[in-house]
KOLKOL-577607 format. One record per residue (C-alpha): residue in three letters; x, y, z. Coordinates in steps of 0.25 Angstrom, whole numbers, plus 2048, in hexadecimal, padded with zeros to 3 digits. Example, Ala and Ser with C-alpha at 12.3 -4.5 7.8 and 13.67 -1.06 7.14 Angstrom:
residues 2
Ala8317EE81F/Ser8377FC81D/
//
This chain:
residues 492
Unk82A89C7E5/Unk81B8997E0/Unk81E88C7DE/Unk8248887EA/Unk81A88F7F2/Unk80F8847EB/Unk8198787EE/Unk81987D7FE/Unk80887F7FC/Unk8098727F8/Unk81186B802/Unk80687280D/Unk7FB868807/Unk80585D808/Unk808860814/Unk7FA86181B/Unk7F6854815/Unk80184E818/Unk7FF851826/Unk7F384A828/Unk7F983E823/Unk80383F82F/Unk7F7840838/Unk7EF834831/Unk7FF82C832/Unk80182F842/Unk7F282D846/Unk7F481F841/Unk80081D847/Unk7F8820854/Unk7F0812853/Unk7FD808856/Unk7FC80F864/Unk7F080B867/Unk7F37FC866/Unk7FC800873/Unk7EE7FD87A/Unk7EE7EF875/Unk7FE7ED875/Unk8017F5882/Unk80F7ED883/Unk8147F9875/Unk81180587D/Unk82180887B/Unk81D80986B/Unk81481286E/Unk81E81F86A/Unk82381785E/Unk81481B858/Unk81182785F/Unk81B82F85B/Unk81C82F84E/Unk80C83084E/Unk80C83C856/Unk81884384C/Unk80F83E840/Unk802843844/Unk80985184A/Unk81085283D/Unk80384F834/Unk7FC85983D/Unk80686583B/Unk80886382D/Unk7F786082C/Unk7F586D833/Unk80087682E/Unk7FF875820/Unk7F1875820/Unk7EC87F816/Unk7DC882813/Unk7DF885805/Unk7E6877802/Unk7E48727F4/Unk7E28657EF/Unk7ED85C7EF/Unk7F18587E2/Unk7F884A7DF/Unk80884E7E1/Unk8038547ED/Unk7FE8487F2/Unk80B83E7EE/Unk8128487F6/Unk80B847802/Unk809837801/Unk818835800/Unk81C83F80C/Unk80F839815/Unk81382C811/Unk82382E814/Unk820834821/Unk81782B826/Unk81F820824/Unk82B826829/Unk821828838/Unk81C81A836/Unk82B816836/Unk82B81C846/Unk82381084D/Unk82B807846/Unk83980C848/Unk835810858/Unk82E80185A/Unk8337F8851/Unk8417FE851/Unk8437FD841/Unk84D805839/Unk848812833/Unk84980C826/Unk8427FE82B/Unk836807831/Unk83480F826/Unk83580481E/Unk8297FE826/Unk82080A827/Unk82180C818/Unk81D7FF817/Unk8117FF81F/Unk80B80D81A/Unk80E80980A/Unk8067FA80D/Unk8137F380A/Unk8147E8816/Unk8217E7816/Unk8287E7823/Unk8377E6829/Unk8317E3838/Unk82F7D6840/Unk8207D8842/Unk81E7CC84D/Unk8287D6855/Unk8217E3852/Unk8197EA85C/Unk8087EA85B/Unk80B7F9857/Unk8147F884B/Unk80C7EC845/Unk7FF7F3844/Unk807802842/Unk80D7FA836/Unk7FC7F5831/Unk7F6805833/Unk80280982A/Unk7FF7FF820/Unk7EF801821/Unk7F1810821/Unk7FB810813/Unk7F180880E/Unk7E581080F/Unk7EE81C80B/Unk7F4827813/Unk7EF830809/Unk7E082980B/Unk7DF82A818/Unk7E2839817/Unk7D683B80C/Unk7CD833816/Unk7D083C821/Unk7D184A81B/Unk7C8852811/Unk7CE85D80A/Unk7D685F7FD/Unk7DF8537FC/Unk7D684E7F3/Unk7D98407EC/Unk7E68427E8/Unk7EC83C7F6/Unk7E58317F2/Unk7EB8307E5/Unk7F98337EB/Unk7F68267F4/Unk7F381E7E8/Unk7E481E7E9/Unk7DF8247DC/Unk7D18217DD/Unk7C48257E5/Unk7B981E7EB/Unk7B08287EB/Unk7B28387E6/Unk7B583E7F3/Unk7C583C7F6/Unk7C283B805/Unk7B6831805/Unk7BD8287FA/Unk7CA828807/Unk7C0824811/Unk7B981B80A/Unk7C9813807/Unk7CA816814/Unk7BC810819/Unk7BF801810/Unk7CD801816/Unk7C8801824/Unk7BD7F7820/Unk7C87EF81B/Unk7CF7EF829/Unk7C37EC832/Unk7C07E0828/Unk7CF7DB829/Unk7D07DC837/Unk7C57D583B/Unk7C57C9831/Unk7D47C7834/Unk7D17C7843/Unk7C47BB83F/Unk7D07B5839/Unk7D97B3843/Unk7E17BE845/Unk7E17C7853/Unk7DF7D5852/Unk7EC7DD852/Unk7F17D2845/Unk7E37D683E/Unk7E37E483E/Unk7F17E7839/Unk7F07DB82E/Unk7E37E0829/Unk7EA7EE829/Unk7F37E6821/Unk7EB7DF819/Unk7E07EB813/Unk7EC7F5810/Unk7F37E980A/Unk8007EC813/Unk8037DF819/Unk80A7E1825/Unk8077D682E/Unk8097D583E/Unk8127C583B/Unk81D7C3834/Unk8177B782B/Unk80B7C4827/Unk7FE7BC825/Unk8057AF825/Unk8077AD831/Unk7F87AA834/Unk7F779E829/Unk7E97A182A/Unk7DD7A081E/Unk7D57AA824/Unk7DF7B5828/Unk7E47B3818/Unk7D77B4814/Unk7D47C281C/Unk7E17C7817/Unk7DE7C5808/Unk7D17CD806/Unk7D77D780F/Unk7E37D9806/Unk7DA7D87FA/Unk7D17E47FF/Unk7DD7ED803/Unk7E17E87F4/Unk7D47EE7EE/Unk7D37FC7E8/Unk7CC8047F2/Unk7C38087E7/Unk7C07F97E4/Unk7BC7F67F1/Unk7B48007F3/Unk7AB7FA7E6/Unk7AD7EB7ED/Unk7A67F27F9/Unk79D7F67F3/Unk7967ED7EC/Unk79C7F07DF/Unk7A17E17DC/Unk7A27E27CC/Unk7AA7F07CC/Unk7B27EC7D6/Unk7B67E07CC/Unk7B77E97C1/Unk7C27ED7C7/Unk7D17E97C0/Unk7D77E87CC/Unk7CE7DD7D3/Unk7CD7D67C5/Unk7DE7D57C6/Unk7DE7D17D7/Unk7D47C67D1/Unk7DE7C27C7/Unk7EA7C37CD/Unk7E67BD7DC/Unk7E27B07D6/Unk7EB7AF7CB/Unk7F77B37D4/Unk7F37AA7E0/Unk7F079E7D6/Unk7FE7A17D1/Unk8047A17DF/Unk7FE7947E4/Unk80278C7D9/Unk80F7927D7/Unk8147947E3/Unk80B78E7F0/Unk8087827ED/Unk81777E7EE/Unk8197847FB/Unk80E783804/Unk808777809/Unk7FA779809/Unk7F177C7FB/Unk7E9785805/Unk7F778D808/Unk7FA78E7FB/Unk7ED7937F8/Unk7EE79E803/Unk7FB7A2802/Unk7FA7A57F0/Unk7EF7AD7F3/Unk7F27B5800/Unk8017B67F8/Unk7FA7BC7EB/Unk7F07C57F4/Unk7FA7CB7FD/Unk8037CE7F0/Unk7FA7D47E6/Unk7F27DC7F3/Unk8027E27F7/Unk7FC7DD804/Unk8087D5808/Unk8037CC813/Unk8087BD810/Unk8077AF815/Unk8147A9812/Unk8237AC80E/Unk8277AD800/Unk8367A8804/Unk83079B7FD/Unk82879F7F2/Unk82C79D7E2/Unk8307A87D9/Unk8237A87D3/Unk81B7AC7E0/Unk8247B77E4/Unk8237BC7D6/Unk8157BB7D6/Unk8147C17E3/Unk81C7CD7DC/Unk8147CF7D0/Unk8077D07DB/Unk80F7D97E5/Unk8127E47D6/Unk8037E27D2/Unk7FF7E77E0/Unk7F17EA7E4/Unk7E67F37DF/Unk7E78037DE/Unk7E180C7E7/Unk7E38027F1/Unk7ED7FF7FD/Unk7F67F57F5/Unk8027F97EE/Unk8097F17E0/Unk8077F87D2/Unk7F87F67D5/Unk7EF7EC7CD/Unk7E87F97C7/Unk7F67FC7BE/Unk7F67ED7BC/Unk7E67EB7B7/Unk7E87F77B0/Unk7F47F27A8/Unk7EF7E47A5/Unk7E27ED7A0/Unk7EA7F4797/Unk7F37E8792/Unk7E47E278D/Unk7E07ED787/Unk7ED7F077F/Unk7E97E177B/Unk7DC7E6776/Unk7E07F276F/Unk7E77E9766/Unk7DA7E2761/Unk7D17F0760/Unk7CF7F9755/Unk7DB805755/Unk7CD80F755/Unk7C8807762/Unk7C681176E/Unk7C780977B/Unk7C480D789/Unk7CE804793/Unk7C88057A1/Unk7C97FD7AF/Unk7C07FD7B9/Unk7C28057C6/Unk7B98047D0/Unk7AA8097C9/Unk7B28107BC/Unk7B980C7B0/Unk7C88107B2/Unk7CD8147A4/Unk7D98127A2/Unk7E181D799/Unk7EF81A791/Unk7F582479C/Unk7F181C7A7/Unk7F780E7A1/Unk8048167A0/Unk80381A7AF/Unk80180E7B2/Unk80E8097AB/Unk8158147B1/Unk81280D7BE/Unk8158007BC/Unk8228017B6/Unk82580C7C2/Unk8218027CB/Unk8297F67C5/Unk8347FF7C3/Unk8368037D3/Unk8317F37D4/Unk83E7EE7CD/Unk8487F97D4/Unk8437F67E2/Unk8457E87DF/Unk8537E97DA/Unk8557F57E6/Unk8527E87F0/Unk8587DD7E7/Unk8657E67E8/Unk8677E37F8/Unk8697D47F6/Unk85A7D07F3/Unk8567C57E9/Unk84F7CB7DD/Unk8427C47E1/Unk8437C97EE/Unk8447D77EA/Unk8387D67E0/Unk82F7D17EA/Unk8337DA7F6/Unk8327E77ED/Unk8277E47E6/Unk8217E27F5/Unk8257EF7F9/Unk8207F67EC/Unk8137F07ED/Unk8127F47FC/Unk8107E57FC/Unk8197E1809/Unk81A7D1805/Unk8287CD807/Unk8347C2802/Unk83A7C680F/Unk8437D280B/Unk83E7DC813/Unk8407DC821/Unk8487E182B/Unk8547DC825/Unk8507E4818/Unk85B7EE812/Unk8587FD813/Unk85A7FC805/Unk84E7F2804/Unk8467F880E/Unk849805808/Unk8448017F9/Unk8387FA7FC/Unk832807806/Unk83580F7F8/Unk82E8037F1/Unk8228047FC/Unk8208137FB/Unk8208147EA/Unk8178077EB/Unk80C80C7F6/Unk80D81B7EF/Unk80C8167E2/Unk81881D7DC/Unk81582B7D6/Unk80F82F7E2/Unk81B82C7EA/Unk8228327DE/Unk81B83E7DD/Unk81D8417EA/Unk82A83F7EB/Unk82D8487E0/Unk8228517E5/Unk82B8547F0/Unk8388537EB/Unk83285D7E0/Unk82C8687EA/Unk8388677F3/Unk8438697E7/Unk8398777E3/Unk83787C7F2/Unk84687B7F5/Unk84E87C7E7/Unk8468857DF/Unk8468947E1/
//
């Protein structure tokens, strides 16, 4: 009885948090309704959004203020994964509403979309050059807001005793500063600094205002929806590609990183393994694509030049933006573009992908099992990377973790791909498509779409939640659950 009446105490923290993520969800889903003043010819969409924003923020109010409790503890890490997967899930499942109401899309396909949009994947089943103004910038905020965090944006609005591991659950591990709720803001503060720079330089570039906003969205939360069908492509232009590549640099960066870069702190911020990796890779990658792959296709050296970098950017950021079709391109630049898409951007940031911290960190330990061989067996060695102004050292254990990761990682990667290879897909197809959706990449060979399978759809919406949630949490939640449920119900 004791036991169960702990897992119920429990489960009002979860609850009361939960709630204000609701509120935070439906407020946001208020700002597509205010476009009805520039786009007075939608006002018949307007209860597509209201609805479900009123249910959510009624819902997050009730559950904010009914299970509110003065003597709430802090909430520990399994307590957090629990209420990341049940926010996430139920947010989704509203943002699923507008598009089911508007677009008229199967439950499976709106679902499909929303997750999509909230885990910063970009992949979409809709026509977006016969959506309506509403849906494509509903479809950005969802992008913006799952890349900043749901769980970020809680600690940014909120003090109490949530404390950092919210911020753990959502995949952000590390602090800018002591206080929890300064270190949000401040995320919170470059993320918006982010915006206001993409909007107006895409807008100097040639872009009209509506196109700007949702593709900077886009862009800094590395999502990659887009409001035309060829995504960035469809402008051919020098300047809009070279807005678009710092942007998805920047919302590549660890926030961490970029808060040093801001600052001042140049050499730190090179210090770091994962810029030294982006300033392997991008070059080496796009060197590999233009000779490999673009020279034999487009007609220009300038647009081959263009689309090796964009290509490799895009890939290894997880933005998903692009400038042409890969329909034509060898085996070696899908491949390639595979390998980028796994590698994914840097922790503690909004891209997805293993993370190029696992990947530093493993090339790091591969060297220094190299060294070992050459070193006295007495010799006591201290085997650090940089992260942000500390040394990170790094323990046996954590090198293990690491592994544990990867191969879990690779392991879902090859079964979602045999999952989708099973529905009458090519091999090289499925790898690509699936490694897009783990990596809440969102770039395309043309599988998905609205003639997708259930099945397809289905596997990837997994794919996008384990990749955006990062495994354990979702996991841990899961099982959380499942755990408190089976004791609550079946126990005695």
């Amino acid at each position: 009885m004791k036991k169960r009446q702990e897992i119920l105490n429990s489960y009002i923290n979860i609850f009361h948090y939960s709630g204000l993520i609701l509120i935070i969800a439906g407020a946001l889903m208020i700002i597509p309704m205010l476009c009805l003043f520039f786009f007075p010819d939608e006002i018949h969409f307007l209860w597509g959004f209201a609805a479900p924003s009123f249910l959510l923020i009624f819902s997050g109010l009730f559950l904010w203020i009914f299970f509110r409790d003065k003597n709430r503890l802090p909430l520990d890490i399994q307590q957090s994964a629990v209420i990341i997967v049940f926010s996430w899930i139920t947010v989704c499942l509203f943002s699923a509403w507008p598009l089911m109401a508007i677009q008229k899309l199967n439950f499976t396909q709106a679902f499909f979309e929303s997750v999509s949009g909230w885990t910063t994947t970009g992949l979409s089943v809709i026509n977006v050059e016969q959506t309506s103004h509403l849906i494509l910038l509903w479809r950005s905020i969802m992008q913006w807001a799952g890349g900043a965090g749901l769980a970020i944006i809680m600690l940014a609005a909120i003090v109490g005793p949530a404390g950092p591991a919210l911020g753990i659950a959502e995949g952000r591990n590390q602090q800018l500063v002591p206080n929890v709720q300064k270190s949000a803001k401040i995320v919170m503060t470059i993320y918006s600094v982010y915006a206001i720079i993409g909007i107006v330089a895409y807008c100097l570039a040639g872009m009209n205002i509506f196109d700007a906003i949702n593709h900077t969205l886009a862009a800094i939360s590395t999502g990659g929806f887009s409001t035309k069908i060829d995504s960035i492509g469809h402008w051919n232009s020098v300047s809009i590609e070279a807005v678009s590549i710092p942007l998805m640099i920047l919302g590549n960066l660890n926030f961490l990183t970029a808060y040093l870069m801001f600052h001042g702190n140049i050499k730190l911020t090179y210090k770091n393994g994962e810029i030294r990796l982006i300033l392997i890779l991008i070059p080496l990658c796009s060197a590999a694509l233009f000779f490999l792959v673009c020279t034999g296709l487009y007609p220009t050296f300038s647009k081959s030049v263009r689309v090796a970098i964009f290509e490799t950017v895009t890939a290894l950021t997880t933005t998903g933006f692009s400038t042409v079709s890969y329909t034509n391109w060898n085996s070696f630049g899908v491949l390639l573009l595979i390998m980028l898409m796994l590698i994914g951007g840097g922790t503690c940031s909004t891209a997805g992908g293993i993370k190029q911290y696992r990947i530093y960190v493993l090339y790091k330990s591969f060297i220094w099992d190299i060294k070992s061989f050459f070193l006295p067996r007495t010799a006591v060695t201290e085997n650090f990377i940089w992260q942000g102004e500390y040394k990170d050292f790094i323990s046996e254990k954590r090198i293990r973790q690491i592994g544990t990761f990867v191969f879990i990682y690779i392991a879902t990667y090859i079964m979602g791909s045999l999952i989708i290879a099973s529905t009458g897909i090519s091999i090289q197809d499925s790898l690509f498509e699936f490694a897009s959706a783990l990596g809440t990449v969102g770039l395309s060979v043309g599988v998905t779409g609205p003639a997708a399978s259930p099945i397809i759809l289905w596997t990837e919406v997994i794919g996008m939640l384990l990749g955006r949630l990062e495994f354990f949490v979702f996991i841990s939640g899961v099982s959380t659950i499942l755990r408190d449920i089976s004791k609550i119900f079946l126990t005695r």
